[in-house]
N, C-alpha and C positions, 0 to 999 in steps of 0.2 A: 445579538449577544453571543459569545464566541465561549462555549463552553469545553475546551479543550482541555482546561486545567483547571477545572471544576471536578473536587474528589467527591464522590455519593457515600456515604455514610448508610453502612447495613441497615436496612428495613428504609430506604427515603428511595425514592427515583427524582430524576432530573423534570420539569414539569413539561406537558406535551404542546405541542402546539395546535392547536383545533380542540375539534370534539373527542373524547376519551370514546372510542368504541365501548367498550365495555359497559361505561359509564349508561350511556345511551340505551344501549340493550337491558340492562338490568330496570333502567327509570322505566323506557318501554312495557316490558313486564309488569313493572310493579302496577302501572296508570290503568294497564288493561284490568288487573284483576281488581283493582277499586273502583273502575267504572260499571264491572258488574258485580259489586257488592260484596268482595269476598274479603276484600281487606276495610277494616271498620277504623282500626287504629292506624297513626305512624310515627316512627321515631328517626330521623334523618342526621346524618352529621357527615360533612365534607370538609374538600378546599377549593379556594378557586384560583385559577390559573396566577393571580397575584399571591397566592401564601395564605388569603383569608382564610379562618371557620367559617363554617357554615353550620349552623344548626335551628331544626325545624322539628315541630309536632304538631302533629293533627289526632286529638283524642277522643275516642269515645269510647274507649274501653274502662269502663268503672271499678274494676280492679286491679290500685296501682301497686300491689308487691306481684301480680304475673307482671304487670309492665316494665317494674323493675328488674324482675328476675330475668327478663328477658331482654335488658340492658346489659345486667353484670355478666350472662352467659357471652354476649358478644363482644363484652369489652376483654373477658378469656379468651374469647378463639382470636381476637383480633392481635394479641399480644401474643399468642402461639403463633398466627401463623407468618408473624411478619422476626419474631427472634427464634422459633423454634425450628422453623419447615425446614427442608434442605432446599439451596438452593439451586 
């Protein structure tokens, strides 16, 4: 696919080919500190290299206004940081 004259639209990138480093390193992170117990909850939500959602939980945490709160906190930074950062 020949994205030459494909225009990106502030806060979108063009999609990667392979595996997202970052992507990797962060799941990495995350599997370690669930495999020793320090993460009891999860709230997940992506895309995949077609455009799909992705969204996944894993809950054990019995209070869901922290788990919300803890949603709507990063549904604000995710909206700062992708209209407000410089870039």
């Amino acid at each position: 696919m020949s994205t030459d004259k494909v225009v990106v639209l502030p806060g979108s990138k063009l999609p990667t080919i392979g595996p997202n480093p970052d992507v990797v390193d962060l799941l990495s992170q995350l599997l370690a500190r669930a495999e020793s117990g320090e993460i009891q909850s999860f709230i997940g939500t992506g895309f995949t290299r077609d455009g799909l959602r992705l969204a996944l939980w894993a809950d054990t945490h019995h209070d869901v206004y922290q788990m919300l709160g803890a949603v709507a906190w990063l549904q604000a930074e995710y909206i700062h940081r992708h209209t407000d950062a410089p870039r």
